[in-house]
matplotlib code that plots the C-alpha trace (Angstrom):
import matplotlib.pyplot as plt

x = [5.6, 5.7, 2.8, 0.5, 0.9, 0.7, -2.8, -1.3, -3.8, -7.0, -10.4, -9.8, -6.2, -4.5, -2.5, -3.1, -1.9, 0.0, 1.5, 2.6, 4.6, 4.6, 6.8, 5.1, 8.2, 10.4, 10.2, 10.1, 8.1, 8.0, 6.0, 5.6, 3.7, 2.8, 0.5, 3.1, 5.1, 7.7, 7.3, 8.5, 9.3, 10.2, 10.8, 9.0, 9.3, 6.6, 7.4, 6.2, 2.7, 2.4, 3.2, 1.2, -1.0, -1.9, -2.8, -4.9, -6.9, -7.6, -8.4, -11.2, -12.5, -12.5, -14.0, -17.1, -17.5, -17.4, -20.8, -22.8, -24.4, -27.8, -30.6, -28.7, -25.8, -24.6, -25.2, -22.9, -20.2, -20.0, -19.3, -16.5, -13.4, -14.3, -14.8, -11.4, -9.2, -11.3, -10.4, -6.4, -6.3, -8.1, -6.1, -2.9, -3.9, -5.4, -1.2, 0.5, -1.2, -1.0, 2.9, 2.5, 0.4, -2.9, -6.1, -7.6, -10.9, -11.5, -13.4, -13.8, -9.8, -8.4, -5.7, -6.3, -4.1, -3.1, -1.2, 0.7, 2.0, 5.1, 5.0, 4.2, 3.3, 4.9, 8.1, 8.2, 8.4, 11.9, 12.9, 14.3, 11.4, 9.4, 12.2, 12.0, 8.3, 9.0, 12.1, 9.8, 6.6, 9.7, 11.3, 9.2, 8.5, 12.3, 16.0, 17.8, 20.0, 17.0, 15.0, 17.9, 18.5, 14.9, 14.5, 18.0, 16.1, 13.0, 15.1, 17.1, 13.5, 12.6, 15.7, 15.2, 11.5, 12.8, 15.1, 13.1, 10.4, 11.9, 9.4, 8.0, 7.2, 4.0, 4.5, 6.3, 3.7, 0.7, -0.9, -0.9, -4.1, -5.6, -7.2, -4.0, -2.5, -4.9, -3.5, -6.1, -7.6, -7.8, -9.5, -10.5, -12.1, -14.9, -16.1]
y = [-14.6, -11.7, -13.3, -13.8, -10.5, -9.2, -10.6, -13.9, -15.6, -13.9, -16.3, -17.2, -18.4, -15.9, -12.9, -9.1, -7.8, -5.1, -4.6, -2.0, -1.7, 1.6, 2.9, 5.7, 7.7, 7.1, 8.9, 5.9, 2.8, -0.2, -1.2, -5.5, -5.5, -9.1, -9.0, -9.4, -13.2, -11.8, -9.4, -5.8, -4.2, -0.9, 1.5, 4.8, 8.1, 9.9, 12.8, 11.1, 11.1, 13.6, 16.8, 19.9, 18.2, 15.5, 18.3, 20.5, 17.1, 16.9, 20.8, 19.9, 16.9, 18.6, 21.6, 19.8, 17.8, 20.4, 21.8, 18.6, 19.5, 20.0, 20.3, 18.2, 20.7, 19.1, 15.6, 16.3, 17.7, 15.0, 12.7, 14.8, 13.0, 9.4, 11.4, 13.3, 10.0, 8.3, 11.4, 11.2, 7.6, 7.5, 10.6, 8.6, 5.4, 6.6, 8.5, 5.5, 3.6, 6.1, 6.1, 2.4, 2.6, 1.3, 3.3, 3.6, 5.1, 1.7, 0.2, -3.3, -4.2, -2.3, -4.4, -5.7, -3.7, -4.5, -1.9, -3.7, -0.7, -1.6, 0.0, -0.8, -4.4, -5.5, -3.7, -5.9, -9.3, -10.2, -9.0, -12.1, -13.1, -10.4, -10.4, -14.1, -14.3, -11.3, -13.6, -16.6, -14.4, -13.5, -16.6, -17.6, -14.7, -13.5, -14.2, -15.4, -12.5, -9.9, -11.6, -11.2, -7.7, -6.9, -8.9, -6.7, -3.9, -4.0, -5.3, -1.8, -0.5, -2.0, -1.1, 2.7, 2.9, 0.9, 3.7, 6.4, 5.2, 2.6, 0.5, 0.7, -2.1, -1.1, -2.2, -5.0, -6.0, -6.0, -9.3, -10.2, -11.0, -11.1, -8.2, -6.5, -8.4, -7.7, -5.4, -2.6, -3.7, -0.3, -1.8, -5.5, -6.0, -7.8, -9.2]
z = [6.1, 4.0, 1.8, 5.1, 6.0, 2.4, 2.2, 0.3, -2.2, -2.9, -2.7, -6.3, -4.9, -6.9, -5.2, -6.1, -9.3, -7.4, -3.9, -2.4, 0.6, 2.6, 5.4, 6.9, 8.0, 4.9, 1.7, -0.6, -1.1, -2.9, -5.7, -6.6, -9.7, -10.7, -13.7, -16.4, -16.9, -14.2, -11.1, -11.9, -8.6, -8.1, -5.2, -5.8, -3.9, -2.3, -4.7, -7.7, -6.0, -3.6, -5.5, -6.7, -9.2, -6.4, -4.0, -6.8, -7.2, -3.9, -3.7, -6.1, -5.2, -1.7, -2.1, -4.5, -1.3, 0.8, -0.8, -1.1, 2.7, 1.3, 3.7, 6.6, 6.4, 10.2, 9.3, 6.6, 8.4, 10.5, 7.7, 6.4, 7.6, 6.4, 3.2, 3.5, 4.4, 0.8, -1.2, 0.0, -0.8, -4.0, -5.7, -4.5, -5.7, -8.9, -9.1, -8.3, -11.0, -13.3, -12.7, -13.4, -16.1, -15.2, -16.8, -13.6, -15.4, -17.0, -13.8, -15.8, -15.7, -12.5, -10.9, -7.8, -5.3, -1.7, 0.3, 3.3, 5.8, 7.6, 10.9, 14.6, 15.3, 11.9, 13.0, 16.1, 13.6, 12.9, 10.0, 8.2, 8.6, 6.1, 4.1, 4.1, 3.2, 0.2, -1.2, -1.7, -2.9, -5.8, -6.1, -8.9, -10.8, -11.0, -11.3, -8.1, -8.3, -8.9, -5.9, -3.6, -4.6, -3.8, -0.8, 0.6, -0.5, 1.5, 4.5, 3.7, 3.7, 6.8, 8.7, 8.0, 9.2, 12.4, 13.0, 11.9, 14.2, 17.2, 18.3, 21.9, 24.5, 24.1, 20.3, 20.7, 23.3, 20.9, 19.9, 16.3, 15.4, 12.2, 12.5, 12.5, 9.8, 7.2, 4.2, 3.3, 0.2, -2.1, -5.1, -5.7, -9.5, -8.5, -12.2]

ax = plt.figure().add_subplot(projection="3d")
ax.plot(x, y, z, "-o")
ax.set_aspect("equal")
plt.show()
């Protein structure tokens, strides 16, 4: 389960190199990095990316932007949000894999990164059966022991942001379709 909602294999019937999985009211996340002979998985805090260097690089990217207007200073505006929400998650994405690692100027070997947000209809699956689908995504990249310390974990994880944020009827009325399902892609290496 967790692999189907995590985006499972890509078109070349690999998964991504990296996974993350975010819980929009909780201060931590976890990190599934697969591109060594075993899966390292981590849970990171929001600190370690969100904190003043993240927000003077967002300052700067922001305020270059800001200028660009040109001759269709209105047209420009406009366009300004889209802009804002690919400046947030860029900086954060190019911290995370930093904190990983990962040279995120060298364009020609950028991991391929899927971020899978658990909240609203995803809340309303059954737990066991994310944490399920996570154990199995680990089962053959680590220990027994390690796997079920991960998958308790992220059901740990998954309890917290259902408290933090109950689900409503409304929620739990939604249809799962796969349009909901699918894990925003951040950066796919396309060579």
């Amino acid at each position: 389960m967790f692999e189907e909602l995590s985006g499972g294999p890509l078109p070349n019937g690999r998964y991504p190199d990296i996974t993350l999985a975010i819980f929009p009211h909780l201060r931590e996340f976890l990190v599934v990095d697969t591109r060594g002979e075993t899966a390292d998985v981590t849970v990171l805090s929001t600190d370690a990316v969100f904190n003043d260097e993240y927000y003077r690089a967002v300052e700067s990217e922001f305020g270059s932007m800001l200028r660009e207007g040109g001759d269709r200073p209105f047209l420009h505006l406009m366009h300004l949000p889209g802009q804002l929400d690919d400046i947030l998650r860029g900086v954060a994405m190019n911290f995370i894999l930093d904190h990983l690692g990962v040279d995120f100027h060298d364009d020609d070997n950028l991991p391929e990164v899927v971020v899978f947000v658990i909240s609203g209809p995803t809340l309303a699956i059954p737990q066991e059966q994310v944490v399920a689908g996570f154990t199995e995504m680990l089962s053959q990249r680590l220990t027994s022991g390690e796997t079920e310390r991960w998958s308790a974990k992220l059901g740990e994880l998954i309890q917290l942001e259902t408290q933090a944020f109950p689900a409503t009827n409304e929620v739990l009325g939604e249809t799962m379709t796969d349009e909901s399902l699918d894990p925003y892609y951040i950066w796919q290496n396309r060579n």
